[in-house]
Phi, psi and omega in degrees: 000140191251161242246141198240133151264143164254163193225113167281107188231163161187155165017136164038056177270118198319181189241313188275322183285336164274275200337266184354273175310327193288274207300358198250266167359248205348279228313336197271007180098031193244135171256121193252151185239146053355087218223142199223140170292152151066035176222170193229145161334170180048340178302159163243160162228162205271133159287186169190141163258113159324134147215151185254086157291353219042041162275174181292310170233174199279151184277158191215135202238155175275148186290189161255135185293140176248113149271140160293152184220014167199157209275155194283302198293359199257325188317138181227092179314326172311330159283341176249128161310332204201159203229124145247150208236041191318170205249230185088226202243017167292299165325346166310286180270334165323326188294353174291319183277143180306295193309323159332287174295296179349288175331312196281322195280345148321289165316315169313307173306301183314307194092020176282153171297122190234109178258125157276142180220151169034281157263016188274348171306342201274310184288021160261342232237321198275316179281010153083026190243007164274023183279082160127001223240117155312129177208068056120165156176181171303115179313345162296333175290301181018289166334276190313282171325319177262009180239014173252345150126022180272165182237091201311136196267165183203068163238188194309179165284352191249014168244169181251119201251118173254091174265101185090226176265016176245130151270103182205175203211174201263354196165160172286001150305332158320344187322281189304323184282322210286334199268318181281331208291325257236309185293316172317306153332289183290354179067024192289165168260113153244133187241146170246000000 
């Protein structure tokens, strides 16, 4: 039996940051869940494409619909190695329910691997587990990460910050660091 991630998503959830990462885990042999509140295995939830246009801020496009493959209300943090949390504007709100930030401070506690990409930061910044932690996010997060006691990473877009078990990068140009470095965490082998 392989070994399970979880992936905390909801409604407009960046497109490339749930995809990418969801299919690149599966592909190394991992069974990754996917779970939304007040949503059941087989529900979908709506995507948004991120893009760095040279606008002030990034522009936003509609996604591809994501089925979930597992019930919200089902979650046992004790079955996953590992937590990922992508960013878009679903973290906004997810970070409202309790059992969410539960989940996480759960993983936390645990000293399980826990990756952030981009706005995925506020539920970590909501569930209180960056106080003392270097964590990297979408620079609009920035605020939230130094006013929850965190020490905001201010690196490139296409990198990755590992302090401990939190892995986490300003975006999805982050993917190959952000994903090896996560695999690194988790202590996967993959040989060629």
């Amino acid at each position: 039996m392989s070994k399970k991630i979880l992936f905390l998503v909801g409604d407009y959830v960046e497109d490339y940051e749930v995809m990418v990462p969801f299919q690149a885990l599966a592909m190394v042999g991992y069974t990754v869940e996917a779970v939304c509140p007040d949503k059941q295995a087989g529900d979908s939830i709506r995507t948004a494409i991120h893009d760095f246009e040279g606008d002030q801020t990034y522009s936003e496009k509609p996604g591809h619909n994501f089925q979930l493959n597992a019930d919200f209300d089902a979650v046992n943090t004790d079955d996953y190695v590992g937590l990922v949390v992508p960013g878009g504007r679903a973290p906004e709100y997810i970070r409202l329910n309790e059992r969410v930030l539960e989940i996480t401070r759960e993983f936390a506690q645990a000293n399980k691997p826990i990756a952030a990409v981009c706005h995925g930061a506020q539920v970590l910044t909501a569930a209180g587990i960056v106080e003392g932690r270097k964590v990297s996010a979408y620079p609009a997060c920035a605020p939230e990460v130094r006013l929850c006691g965190g020490e905001y990473q201010d690196i490139a877009v296409d990198h990755a910050y590992t302090d401990g078990n939190i892995v986490s990068a300003p975006a999805w140009p982050a993917h190959p660091a952000w994903l090896k470095q996560f695999l690194d965490v988790l202590g996967a082998k993959i040989t060629l």
